[in-house]
C-alpha positions as CSV (number, residue, x, y, z in Angstrom):
1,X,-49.4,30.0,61.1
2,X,-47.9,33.4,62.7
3,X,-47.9,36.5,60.6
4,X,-43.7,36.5,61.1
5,X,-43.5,32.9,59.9
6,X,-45.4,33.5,56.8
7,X,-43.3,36.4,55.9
8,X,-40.2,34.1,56.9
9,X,-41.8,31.6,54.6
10,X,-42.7,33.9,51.9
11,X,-38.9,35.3,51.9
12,X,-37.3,32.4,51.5
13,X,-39.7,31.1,48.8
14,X,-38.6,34.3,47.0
15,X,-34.5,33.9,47.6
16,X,-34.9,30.6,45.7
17,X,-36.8,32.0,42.9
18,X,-34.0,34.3,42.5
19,X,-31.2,31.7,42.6
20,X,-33.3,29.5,40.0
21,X,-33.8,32.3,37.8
22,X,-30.2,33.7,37.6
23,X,-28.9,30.7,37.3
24,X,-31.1,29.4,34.1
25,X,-29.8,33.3,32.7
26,X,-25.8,32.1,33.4
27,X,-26.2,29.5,30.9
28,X,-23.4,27.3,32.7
29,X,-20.7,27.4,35.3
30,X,-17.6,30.4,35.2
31,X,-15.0,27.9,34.0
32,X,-12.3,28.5,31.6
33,X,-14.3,27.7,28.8
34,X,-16.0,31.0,29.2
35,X,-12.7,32.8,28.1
36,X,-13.2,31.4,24.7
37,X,-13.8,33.3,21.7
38,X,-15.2,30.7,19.8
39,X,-18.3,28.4,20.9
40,X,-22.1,27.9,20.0
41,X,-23.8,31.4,19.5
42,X,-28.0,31.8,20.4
43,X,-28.7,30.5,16.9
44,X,-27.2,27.4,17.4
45,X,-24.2,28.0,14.7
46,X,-20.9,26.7,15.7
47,X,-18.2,29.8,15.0
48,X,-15.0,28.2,15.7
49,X,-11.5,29.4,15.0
50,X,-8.5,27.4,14.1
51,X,-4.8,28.1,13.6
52,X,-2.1,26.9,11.6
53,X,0.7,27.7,9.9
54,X,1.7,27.6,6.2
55,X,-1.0,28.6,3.4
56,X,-0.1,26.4,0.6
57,X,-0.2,23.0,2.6
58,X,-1.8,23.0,6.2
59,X,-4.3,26.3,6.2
60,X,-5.2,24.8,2.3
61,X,-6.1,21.3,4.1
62,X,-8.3,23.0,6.2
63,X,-9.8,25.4,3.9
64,X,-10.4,21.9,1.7
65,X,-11.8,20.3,4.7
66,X,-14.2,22.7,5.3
67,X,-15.5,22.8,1.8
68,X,-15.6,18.4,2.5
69,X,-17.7,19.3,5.8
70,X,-21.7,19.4,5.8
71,X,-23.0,20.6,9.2
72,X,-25.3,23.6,9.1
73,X,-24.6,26.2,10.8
74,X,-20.9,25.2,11.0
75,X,-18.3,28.4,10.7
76,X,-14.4,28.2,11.1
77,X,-12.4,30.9,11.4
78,X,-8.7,29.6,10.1
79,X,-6.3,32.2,11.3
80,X,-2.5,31.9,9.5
81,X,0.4,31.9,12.3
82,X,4.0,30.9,12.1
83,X,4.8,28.0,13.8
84,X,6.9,29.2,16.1
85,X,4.0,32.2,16.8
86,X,1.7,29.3,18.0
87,X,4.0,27.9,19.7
88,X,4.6,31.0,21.7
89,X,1.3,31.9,22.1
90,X,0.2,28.5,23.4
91,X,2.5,28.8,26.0
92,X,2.2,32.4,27.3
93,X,-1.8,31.8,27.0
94,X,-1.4,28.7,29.1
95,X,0.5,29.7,31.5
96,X,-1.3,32.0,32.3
97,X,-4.0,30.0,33.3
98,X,-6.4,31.6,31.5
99,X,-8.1,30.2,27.8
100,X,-8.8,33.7,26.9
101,X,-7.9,34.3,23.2
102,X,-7.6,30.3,22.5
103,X,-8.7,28.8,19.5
104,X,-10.5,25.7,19.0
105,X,-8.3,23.7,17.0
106,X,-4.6,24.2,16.7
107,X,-1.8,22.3,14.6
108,X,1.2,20.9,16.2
109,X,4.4,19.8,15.2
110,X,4.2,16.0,16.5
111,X,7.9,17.0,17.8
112,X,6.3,19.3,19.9
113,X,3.0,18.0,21.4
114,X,4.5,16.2,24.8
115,X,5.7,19.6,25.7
116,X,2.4,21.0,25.8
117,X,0.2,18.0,27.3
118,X,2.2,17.1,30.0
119,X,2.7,21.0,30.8
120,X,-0.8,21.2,30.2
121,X,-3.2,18.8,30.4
122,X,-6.5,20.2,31.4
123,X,-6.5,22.5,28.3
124,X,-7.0,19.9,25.7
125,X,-10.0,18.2,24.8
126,X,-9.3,13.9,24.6
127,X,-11.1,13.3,21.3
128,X,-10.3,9.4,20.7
129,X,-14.0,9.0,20.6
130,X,-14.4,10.3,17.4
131,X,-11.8,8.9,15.0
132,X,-10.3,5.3,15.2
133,X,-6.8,5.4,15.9
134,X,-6.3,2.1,14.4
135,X,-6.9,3.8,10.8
136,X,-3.8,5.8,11.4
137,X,-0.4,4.8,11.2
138,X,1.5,3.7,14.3
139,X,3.8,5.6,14.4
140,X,1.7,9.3,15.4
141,X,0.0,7.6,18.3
142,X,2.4,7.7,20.6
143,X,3.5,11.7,20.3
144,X,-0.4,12.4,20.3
145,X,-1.5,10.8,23.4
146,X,-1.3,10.9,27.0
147,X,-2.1,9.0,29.7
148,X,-3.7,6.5,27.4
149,X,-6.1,9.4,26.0
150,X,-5.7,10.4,22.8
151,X,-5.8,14.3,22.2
152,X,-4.1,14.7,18.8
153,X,-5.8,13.0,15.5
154,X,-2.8,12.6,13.2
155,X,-2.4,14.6,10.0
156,X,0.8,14.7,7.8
157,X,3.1,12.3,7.2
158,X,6.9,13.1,7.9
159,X,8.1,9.7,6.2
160,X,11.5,9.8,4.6
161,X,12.7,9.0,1.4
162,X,16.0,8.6,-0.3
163,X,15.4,10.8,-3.3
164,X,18.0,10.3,-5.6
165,X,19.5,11.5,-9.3
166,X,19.5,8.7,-11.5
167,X,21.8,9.9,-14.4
168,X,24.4,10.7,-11.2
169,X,24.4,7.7,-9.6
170,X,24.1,5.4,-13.0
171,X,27.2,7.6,-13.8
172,X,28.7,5.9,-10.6
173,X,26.8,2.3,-11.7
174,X,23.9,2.2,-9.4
175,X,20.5,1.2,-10.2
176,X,17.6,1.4,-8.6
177,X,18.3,-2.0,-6.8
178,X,21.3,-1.1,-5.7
179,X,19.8,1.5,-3.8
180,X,16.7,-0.7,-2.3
181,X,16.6,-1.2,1.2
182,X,19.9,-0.1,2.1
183,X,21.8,0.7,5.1
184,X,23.2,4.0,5.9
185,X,27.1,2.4,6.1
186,X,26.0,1.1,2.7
187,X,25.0,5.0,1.7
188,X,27.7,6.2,2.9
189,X,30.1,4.0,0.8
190,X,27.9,5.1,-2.2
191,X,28.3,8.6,-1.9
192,X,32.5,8.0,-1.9
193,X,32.1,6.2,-5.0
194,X,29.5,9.0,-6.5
195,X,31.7,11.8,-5.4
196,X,35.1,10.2,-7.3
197,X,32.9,9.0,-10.2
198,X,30.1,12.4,-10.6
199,X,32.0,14.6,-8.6
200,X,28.5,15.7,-7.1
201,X,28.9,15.5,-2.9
202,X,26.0,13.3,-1.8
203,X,23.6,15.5,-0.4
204,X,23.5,18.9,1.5
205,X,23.5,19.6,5.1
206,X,22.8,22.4,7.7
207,X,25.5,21.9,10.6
208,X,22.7,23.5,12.7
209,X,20.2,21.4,11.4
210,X,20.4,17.6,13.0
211,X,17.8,16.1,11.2
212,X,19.7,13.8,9.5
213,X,20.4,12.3,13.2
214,X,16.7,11.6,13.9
215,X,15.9,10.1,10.7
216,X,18.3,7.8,11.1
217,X,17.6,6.4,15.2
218,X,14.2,6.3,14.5
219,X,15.0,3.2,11.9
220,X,16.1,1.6,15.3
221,X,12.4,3.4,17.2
222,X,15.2,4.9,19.2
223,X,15.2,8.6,20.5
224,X,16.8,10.9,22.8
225,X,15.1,9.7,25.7
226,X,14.6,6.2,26.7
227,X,10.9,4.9,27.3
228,X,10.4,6.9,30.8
229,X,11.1,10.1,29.1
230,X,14.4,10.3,30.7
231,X,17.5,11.8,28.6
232,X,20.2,8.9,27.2
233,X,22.8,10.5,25.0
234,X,25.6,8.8,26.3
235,X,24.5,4.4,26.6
236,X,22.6,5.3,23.2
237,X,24.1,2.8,20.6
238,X,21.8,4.4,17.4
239,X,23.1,7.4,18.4
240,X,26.9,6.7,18.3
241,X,26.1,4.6,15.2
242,X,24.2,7.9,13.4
243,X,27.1,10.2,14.9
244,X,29.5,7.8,13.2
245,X,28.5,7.9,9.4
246,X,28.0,11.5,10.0
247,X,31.2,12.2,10.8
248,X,32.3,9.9,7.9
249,X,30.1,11.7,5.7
250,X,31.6,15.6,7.1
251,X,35.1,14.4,6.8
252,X,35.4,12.9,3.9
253,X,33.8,15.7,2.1
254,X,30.6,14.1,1.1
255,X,28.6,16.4,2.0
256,X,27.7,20.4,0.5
257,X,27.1,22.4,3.5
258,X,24.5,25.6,3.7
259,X,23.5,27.6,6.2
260,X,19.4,28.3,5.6
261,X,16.6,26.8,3.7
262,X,17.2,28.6,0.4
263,X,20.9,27.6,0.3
264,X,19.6,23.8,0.5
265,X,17.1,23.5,-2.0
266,X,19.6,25.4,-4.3
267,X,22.1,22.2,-3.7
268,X,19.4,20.2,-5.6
269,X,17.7,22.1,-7.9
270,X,20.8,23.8,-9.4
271,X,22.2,20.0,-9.7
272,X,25.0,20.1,-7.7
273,X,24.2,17.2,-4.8
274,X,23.4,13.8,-6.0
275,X,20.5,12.7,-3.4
276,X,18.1,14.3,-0.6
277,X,17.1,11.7,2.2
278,X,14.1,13.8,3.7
279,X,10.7,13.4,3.9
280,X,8.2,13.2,1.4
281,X,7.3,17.1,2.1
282,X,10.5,17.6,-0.3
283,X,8.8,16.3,-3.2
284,X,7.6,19.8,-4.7
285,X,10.7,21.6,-4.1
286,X,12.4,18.5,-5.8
287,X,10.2,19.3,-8.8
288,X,10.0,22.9,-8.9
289,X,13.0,22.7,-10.8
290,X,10.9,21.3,-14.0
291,X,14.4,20.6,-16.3
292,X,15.3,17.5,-14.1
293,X,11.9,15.9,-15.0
294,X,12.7,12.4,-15.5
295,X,16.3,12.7,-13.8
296,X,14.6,11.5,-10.2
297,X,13.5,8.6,-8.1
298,X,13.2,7.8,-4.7
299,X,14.4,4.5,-2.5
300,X,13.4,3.6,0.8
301,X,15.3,5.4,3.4
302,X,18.5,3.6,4.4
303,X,18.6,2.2,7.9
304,X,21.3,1.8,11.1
305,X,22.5,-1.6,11.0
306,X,20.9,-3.2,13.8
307,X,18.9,-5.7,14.7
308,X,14.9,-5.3,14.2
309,X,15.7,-1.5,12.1
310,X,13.5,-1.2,9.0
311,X,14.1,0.9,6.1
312,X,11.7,3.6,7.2
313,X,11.4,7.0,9.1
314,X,10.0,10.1,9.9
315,X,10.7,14.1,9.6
316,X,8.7,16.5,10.7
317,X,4.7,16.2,10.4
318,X,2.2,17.2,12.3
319,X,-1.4,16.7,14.4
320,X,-4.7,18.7,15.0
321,X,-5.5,19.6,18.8
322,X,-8.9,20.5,20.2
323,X,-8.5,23.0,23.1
324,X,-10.6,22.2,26.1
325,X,-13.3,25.3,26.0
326,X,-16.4,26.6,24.4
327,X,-17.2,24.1,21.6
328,X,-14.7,22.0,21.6
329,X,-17.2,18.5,20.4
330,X,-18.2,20.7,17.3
331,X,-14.6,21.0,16.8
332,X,-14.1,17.6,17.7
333,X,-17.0,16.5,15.1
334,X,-15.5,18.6,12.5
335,X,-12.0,16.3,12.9
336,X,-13.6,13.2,13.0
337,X,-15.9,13.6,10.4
338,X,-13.2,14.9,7.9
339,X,-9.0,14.1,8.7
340,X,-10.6,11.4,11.0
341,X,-12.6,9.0,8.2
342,X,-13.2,11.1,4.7
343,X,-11.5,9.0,2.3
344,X,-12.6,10.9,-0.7
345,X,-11.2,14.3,1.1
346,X,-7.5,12.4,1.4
347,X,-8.3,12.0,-2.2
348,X,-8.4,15.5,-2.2
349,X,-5.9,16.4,-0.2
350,X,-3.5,14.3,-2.8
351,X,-5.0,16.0,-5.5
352,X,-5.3,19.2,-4.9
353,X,-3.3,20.4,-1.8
354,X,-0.6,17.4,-2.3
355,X,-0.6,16.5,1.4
356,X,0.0,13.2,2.1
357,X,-1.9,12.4,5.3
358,X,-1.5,9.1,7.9
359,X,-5.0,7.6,7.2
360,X,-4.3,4.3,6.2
361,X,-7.6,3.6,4.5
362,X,-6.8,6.3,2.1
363,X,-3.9,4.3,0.2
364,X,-6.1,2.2,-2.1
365,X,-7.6,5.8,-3.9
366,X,-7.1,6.6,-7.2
367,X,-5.2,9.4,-6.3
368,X,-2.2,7.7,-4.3
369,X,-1.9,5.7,-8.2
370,X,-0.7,8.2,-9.7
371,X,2.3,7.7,-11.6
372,X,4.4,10.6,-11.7
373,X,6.2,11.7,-14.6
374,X,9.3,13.6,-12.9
375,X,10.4,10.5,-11.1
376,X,10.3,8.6,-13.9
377,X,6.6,7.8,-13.6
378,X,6.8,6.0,-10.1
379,X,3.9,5.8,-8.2
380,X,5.7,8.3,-5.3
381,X,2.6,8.8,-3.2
382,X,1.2,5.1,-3.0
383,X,4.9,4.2,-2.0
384,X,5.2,6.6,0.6
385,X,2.1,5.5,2.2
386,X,3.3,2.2,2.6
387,X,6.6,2.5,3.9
388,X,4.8,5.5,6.4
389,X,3.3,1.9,7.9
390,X,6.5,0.5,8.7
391,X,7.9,3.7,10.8
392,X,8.9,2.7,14.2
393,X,7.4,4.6,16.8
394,X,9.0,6.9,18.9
395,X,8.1,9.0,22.0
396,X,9.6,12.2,21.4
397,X,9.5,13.6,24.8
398,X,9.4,16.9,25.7
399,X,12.6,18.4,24.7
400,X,14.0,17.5,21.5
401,X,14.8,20.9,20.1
402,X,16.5,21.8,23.5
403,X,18.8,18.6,23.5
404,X,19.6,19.2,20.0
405,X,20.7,23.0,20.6
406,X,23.0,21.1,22.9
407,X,24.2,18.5,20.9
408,X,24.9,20.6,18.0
409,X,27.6,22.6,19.7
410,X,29.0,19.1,21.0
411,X,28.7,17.7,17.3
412,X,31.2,20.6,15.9
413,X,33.6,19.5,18.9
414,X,33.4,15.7,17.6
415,X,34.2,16.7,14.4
416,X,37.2,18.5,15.3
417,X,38.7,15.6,17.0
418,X,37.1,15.2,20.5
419,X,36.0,11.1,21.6
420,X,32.5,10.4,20.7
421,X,32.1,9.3,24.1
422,X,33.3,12.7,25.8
423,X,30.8,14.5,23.3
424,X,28.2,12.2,24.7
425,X,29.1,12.4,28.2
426,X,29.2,16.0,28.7
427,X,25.8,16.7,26.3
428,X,24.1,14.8,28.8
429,X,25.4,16.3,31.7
430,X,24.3,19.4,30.0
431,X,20.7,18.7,29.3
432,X,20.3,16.5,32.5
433,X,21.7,20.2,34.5
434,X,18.9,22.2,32.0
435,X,16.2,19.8,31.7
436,X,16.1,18.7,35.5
């Protein structure tokens, strides 16, 4: 062999040395998990970081979980944002293209989560492997998946009640049967005969608010997109059906209106509306107000009357997310092993943080027994957990608060005399022209 071969030889021998031994130092690839903050450290701890909004019911279920979870060497970070602050810095993190700054696990309103996976699919982590879906109710599979993957694992319930005064609508000679099972024409003619009987209005509203309009098409598993995620306002019969007991309800002065949050718990804690159809969430504002211990109960939620509705809905709730980066099956684990199985932490949960959560398996606990004294000792959890089974499912596409912003102006126009059918017509030429 020539001198200049060997040193050829001896070069090359050393160039790949080189590459071997700065790549074992890299410790992986320069993909966008590198921009997290969170992640596996040397010591083999897991320091993740979580955010969520609300201290005394979502960051308290996390806290809780945490406390439920034995891994060693586990650490999360839980990190208190407004909703809407995650929901902005979701997107302008996104966007950008860059996970810099991203946590591990986020919460997100269920009304909310198409948005972000079909705008972003790559950043979140598909963690169906470690939960059964088939332990949740039905209804929270759909908003949480994509693509047949599922990426959110289902945490609060949204199911609706009809909470209702009993000495008010006694007054007006209704009992508890009465109220069972009803259907929202049938609520409507209550509250006439409540309001010339009690003189209470029915219940209180927020113009701005349409709530009221989902709970009620989701009776019928309708939305305001059809099943291709396409907008249908105007051949949407649930629709015109909900728009038309609202109007009965607005018209025939039924209804106590307020403009923000405070203004409607006030309507039912100082005593002067006679019901609250909202989801079970409303429970502990019902009760704050501890003289009307006794004075509650709560009936299934009425439904559209149509054929295959059921007496059962949903507002609000919400789903943890795993982002796609730097320890993402710790966070993953962490889910699973907790929200995703622990029975005895929903009994928790219950007890201590009074979540109510979409595990089905949790329903035969001790906890979901409980008879409560304010509504007249009724077990209120266990019942909520089994009409939450019988929610129809709904995809909630990707724009519901934007088609609402637009429908709400329409609504006011409805109200002061324009056809339902122009209302409809031109709020879908509107969101079709914004949402193109």
């Amino acid at each position: 062999m020539s001198k200049r071969i060997t040193n050829k030889f001896w070069l090359l021998m050393i160039a790949l040395l080189t590459a071997t031994v700065l790549a074992a130092c890299s410790g992986g690839d320069d993909s966008s998990e590198g921009d997290s903050e969170g992640g596996d450290d040397a010591s083999g701890t897991s320091q993740l970081t979580a955010w969520a909004w609300d201290p005394n019911f979502n960051i308290a279920a996390l806290e809780l979980a945490k406390e439920n979870y034995d891994a060693e060497g586990f650490e999360l970070e839980i990190i208190e944002n407004a909703q809407d602050d995650i929901v902005q810095k979701l997107n302008t993190g996104l966007s950008s293209g860059t996970m810099k700054g991203m946590p591990n696990i986020v919460l997100i309103e269920d009304q909310r989560a198409q948005s972000f996976l079909q705008s972003y699919p790559d950043a979140f982590y598909p963690i169906g492997d470690y939960f059964n879906t088939e332990d949740f109710a039905s209804y929270k599979i759909a908003p949480t998946s994509l693509d047949g993957k599922q990426y959110g694992l289902p945490f609060d319930t949204g199911a609706t009640g009809f909470f209702y005064r009993t000495d008010y609508l006694e007054e007006a000679g209704y009992t508890q049967d009465d109220l069972t099972n009803i259907t929202w024409a049938k609520f409507v003619e209550i509250a006439k005969n409540v309001k010339e009987k009690t003189g209470h209005p029915m219940l209180a509203l927020d113009p701005n608010d349409l709530g009221i309009l989902r709970v009620m098409m989701q009776t019928t598993g309708t939305w305001y997109t059809n099943e291709d995620g396409e907008i249908n306002l105007l051949d949407n019969e649930p629709l015109k059906l909900a728009l038309t007991h609202y109007k009965e309800l607005m018209s025939n002065d039924l209804v106590q209106l307020v403009s923000d949050w405070s203004q409607y718990l006030a309507a039912f804690n100082s005593g002067d509306v006679a019901s609250v159809p909202a989801g079970n969430w409303i429970a502990a504002s019902v009760e704050a107000e501890e003289s009307q211990s006794g004075k509650w109960r709560v009936a299934p939620t009425p439904r559209l009357d149509m054929e295959g509705a059921k007496n059962a809905s949903n507002q609000g709730g919400s789903s943890w997310y795993v982002l796609n980066i730097d320890g993402k099956e710790a966070a993953a684990e962490f889910l699973g092993k907790t929200f995703g199985s622990n029975t005895d932490f929903y009994q928790s949960l219950v007890e201590d943080v009074g979540a109510l959560g979409t595990y089905t398996p949790a329903s035969e606990g001790d906890a979901y027994q409980f008879e409560n004294e304010f509504f007249n000792n009724q077990q209120v959890v266990y019942d909520f957990s089994q009409w939450m089974e019988e929610i129809p499912q709904v995809d909630y596409g990707m724009n519901t608060y934007g088609i609402e912003d637009i429908l709400a102006a329409e609504i006011q126009q409805y109200l002061n005399g324009k056809s339902l059918e122009d209302v409809l017509a031109d709020a879908q030429a509107q969101a079709e022209n914004q949402f193109k």
